[in-house]
Z-matrix of the N, CA and C atoms (Angstrom, degrees):
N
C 1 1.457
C 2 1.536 1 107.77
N 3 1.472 2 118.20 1 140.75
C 4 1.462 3 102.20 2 -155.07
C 5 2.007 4 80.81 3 -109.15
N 6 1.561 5 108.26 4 165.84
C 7 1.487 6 102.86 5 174.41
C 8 1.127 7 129.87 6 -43.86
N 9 1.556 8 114.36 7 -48.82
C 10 1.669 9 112.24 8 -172.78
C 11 1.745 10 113.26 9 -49.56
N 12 1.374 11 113.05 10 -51.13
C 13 1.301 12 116.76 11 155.88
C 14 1.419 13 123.83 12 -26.17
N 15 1.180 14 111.42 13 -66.76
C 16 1.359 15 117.21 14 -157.01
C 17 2.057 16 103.92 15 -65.43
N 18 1.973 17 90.96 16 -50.61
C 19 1.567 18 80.92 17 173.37
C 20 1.462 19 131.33 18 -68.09
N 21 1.820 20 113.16 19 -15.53
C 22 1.587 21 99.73 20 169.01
C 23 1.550 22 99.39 21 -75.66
N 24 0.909 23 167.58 22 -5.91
C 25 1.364 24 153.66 23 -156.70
C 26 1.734 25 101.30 24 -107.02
N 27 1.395 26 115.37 25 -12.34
C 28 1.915 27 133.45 26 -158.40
C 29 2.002 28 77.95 27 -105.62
N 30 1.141 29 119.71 28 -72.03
C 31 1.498 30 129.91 29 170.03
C 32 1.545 31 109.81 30 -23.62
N 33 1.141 32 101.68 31 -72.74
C 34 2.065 33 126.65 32 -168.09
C 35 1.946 34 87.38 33 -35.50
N 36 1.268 35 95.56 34 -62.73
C 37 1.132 36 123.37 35 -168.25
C 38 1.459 37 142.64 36 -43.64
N 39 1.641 38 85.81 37 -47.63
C 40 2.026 39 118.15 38 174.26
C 41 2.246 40 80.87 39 -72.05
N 42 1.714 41 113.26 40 -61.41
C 43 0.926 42 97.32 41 -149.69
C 44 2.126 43 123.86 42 -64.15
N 45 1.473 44 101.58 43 -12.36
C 46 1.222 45 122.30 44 -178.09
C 47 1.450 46 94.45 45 -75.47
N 48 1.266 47 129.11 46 -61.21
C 49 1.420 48 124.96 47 174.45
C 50 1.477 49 126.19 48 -14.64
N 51 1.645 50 97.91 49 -63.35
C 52 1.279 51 124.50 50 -139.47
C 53 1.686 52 79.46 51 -94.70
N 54 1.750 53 124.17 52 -36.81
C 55 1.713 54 88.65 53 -169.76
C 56 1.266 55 108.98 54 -81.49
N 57 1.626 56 117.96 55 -13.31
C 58 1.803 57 96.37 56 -171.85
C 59 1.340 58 93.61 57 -91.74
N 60 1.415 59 132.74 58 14.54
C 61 1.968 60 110.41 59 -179.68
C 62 1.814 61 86.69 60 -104.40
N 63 1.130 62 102.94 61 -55.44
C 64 1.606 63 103.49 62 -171.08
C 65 1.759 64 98.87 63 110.38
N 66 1.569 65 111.72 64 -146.42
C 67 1.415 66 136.21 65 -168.80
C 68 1.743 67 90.06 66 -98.59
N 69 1.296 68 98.07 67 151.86
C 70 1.402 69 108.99 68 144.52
C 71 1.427 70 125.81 69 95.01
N 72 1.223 71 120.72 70 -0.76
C 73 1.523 72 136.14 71 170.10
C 74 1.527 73 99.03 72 -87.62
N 75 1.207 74 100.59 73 148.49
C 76 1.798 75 121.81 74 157.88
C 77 1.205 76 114.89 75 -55.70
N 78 1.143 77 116.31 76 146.35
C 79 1.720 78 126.91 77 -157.42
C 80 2.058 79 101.06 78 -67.88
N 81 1.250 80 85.57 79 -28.70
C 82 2.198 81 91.26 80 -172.59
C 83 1.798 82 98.02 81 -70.81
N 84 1.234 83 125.11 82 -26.99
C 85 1.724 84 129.00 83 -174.30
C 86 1.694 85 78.95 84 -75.78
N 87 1.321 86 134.87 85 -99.55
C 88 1.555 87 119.09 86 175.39
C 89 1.190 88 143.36 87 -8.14
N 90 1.507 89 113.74 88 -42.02
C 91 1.105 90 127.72 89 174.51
C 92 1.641 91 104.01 90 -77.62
N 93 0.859 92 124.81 91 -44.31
C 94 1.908 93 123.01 92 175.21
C 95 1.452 94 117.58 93 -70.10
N 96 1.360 95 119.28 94 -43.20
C 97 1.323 96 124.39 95 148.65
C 98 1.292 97 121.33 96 -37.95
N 99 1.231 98 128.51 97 -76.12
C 100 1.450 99 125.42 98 -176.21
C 101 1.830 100 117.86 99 -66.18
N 102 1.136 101 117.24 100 -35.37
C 103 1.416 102 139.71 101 158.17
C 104 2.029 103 95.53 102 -34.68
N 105 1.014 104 110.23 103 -73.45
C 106 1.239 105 111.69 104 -176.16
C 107 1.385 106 120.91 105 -58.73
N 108 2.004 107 120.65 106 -35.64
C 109 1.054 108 110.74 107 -166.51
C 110 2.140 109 109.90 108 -93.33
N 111 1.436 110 91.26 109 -7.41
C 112 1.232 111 115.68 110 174.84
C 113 1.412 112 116.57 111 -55.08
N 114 1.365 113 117.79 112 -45.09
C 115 1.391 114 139.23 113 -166.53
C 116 1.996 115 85.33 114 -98.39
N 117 1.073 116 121.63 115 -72.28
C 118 1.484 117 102.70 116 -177.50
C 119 1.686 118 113.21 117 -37.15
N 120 1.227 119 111.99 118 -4.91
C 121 1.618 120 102.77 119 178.15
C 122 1.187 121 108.37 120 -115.36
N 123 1.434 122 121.58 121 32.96
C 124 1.489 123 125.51 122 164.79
C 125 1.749 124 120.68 123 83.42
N 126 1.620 125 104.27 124 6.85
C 127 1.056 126 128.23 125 -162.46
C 128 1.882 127 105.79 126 -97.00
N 129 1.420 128 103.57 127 120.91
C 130 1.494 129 122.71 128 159.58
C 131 1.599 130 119.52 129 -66.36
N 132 1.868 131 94.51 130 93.65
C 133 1.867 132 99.34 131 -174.61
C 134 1.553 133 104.36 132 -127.58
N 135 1.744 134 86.64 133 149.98
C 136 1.986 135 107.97 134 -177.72
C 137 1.141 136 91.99 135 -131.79
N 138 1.369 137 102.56 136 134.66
C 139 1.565 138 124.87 137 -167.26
C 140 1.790 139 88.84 138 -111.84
N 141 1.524 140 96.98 139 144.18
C 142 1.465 141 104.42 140 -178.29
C 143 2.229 142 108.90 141 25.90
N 144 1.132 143 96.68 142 66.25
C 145 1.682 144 120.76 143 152.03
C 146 1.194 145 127.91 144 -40.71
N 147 1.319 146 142.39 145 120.49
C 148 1.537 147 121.71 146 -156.11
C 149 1.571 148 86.52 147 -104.62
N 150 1.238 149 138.67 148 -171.26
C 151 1.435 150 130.46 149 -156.40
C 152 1.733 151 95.27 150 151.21
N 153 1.716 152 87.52 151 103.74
C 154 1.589 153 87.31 152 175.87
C 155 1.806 154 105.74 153 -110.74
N 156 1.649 155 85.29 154 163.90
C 157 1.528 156 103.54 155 -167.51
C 158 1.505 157 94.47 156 -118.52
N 159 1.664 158 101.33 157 120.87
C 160 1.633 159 127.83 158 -172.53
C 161 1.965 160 97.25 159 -93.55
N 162 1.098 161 96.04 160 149.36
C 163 1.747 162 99.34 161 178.78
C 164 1.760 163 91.25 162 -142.89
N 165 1.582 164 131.55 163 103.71
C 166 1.351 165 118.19 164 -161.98
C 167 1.239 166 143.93 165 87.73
N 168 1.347 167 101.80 166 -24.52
C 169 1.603 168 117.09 167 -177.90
C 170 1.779 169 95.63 168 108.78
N 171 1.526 170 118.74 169 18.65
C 172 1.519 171 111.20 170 172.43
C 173 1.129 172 107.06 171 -114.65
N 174 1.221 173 158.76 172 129.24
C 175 1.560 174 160.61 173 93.66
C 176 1.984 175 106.70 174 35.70
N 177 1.356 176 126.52 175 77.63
C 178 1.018 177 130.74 176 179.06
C 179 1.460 178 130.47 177 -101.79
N 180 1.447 179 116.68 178 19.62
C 181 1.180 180 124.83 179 -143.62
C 182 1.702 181 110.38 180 149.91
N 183 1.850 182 112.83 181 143.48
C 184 1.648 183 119.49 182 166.08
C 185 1.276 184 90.69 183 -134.47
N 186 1.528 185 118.18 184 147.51
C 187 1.147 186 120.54 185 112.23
C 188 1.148 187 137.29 186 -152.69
N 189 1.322 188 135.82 187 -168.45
C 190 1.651 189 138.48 188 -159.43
C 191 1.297 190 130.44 189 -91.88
N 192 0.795 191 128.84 190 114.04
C 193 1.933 192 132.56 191 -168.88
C 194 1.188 193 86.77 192 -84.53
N 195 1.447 194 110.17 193 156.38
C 196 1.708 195 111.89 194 -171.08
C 197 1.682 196 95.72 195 -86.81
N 198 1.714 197 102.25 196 -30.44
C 199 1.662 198 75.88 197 -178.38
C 200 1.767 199 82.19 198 -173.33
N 201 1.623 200 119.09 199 150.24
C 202 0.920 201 118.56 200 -94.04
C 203 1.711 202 73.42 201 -165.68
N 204 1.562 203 136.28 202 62.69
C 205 1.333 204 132.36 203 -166.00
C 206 1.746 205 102.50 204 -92.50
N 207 1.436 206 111.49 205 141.59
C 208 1.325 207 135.12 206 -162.23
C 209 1.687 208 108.76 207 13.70
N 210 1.169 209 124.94 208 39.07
C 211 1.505 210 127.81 209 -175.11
C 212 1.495 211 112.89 210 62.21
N 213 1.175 212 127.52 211 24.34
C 214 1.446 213 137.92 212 151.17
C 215 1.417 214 129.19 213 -131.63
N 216 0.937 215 152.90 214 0.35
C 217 1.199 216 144.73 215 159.21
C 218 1.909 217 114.65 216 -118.30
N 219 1.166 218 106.14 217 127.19
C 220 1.597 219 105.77 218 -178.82
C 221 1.266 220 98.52 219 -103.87
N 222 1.572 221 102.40 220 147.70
C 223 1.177 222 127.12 221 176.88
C 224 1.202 223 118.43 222 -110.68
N 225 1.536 224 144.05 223 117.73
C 226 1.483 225 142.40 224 -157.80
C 227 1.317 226 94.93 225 -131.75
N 228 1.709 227 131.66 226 94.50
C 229 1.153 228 128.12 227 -172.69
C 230 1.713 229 99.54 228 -89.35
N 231 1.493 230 101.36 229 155.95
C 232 1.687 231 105.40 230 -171.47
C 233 1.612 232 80.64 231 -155.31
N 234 1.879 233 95.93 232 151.12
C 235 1.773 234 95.67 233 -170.45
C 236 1.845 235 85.39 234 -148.81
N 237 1.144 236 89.45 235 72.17
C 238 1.860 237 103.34 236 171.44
C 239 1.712 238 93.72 237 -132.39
N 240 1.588 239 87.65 238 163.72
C 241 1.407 240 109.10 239 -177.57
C 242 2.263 241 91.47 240 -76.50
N 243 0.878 242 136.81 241 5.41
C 244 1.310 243 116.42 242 174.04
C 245 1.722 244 104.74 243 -174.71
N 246 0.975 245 107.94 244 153.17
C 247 1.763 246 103.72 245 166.34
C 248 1.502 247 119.07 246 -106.16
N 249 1.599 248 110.06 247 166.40
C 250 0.942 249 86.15 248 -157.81
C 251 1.696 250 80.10 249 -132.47
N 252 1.764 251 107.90 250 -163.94
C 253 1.800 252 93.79 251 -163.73
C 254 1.062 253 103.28 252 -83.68
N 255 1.647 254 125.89 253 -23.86
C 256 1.260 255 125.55 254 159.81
C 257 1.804 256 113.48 255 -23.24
N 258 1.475 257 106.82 256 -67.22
C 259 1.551 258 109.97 257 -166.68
C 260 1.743 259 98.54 258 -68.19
N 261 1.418 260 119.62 259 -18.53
C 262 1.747 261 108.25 260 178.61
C 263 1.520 262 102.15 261 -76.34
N 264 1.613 263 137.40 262 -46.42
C 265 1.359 264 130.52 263 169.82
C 266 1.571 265 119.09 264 -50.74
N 267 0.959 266 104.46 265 -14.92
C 268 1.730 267 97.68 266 -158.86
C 269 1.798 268 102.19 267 -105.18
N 270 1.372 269 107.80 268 -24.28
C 271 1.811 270 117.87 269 157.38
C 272 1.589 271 106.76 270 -80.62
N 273 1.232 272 110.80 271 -18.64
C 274 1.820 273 102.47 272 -170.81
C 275 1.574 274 102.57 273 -88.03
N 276 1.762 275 115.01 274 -35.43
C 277 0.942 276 113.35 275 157.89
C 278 1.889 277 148.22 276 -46.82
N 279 1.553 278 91.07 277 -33.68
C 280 1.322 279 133.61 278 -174.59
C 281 1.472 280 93.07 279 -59.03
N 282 1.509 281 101.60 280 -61.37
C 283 1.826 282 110.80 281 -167.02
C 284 1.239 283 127.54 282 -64.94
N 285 1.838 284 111.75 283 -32.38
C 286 1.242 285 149.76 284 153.34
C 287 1.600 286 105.75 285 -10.10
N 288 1.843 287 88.46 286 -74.93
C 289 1.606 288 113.22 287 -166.56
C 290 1.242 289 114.03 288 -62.16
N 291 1.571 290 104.38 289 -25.85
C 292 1.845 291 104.36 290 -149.78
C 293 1.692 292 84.88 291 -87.90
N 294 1.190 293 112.39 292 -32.58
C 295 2.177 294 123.63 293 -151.96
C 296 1.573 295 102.95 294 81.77
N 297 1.482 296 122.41 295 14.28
C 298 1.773 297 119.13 296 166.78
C 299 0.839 298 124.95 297 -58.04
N 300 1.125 299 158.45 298 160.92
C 301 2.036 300 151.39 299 136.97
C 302 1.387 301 99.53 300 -85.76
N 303 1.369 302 152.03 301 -18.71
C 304 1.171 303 135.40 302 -178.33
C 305 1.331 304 118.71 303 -140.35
């Protein structure tokens, strides 16, 4: 399955989520929702991904991608009315660590 695939099917997916839940749930009700509909689309998913951060070639730091599709694309779910650049550094960082583009 080549990427473009994989991310419209990650897309299809966020957007099916999001119209039958709507606004207003905690990001973990999203995260189980899409987790589930992710995998109904033939899709390889890790929920909270452990992902360590090297400084040197040492292990300085983990943390968790909310979710974690066929070992290339991370998913960083956020359930605010807007993001902010904070949440763009902290996925750019994310990608940094992993060597991902998406």
């Amino acid at each position: 399955m080549v990427l473009d695939e994989t991310t419209d099917r990650v897309i299809a997916s966020c957007f099916k989520v999001h119209k039958a839940l709507g606004a207003g749930f905690l990001e973990k009700v999203y995260e189980n929702a899409l987790v589930m509909e992710l995998e109904r689309n033939g899709l390889t998913v890790r929920q909270q991904a452990p992902i360590s951060v090297e400084y040197e070639g040492v292990v300085v730091g983990e943390y968790f991608a909310d979710i974690l599709v066929d070992e290339r694309v991370i998913l960083e779910l956020k359930a605010n009315e807007s993001l902010s650049k904070d949440h763009e550094v902290q996925l750019v960082n994310y990608l940094a660590a992993t060597g991902l583009d998406i």
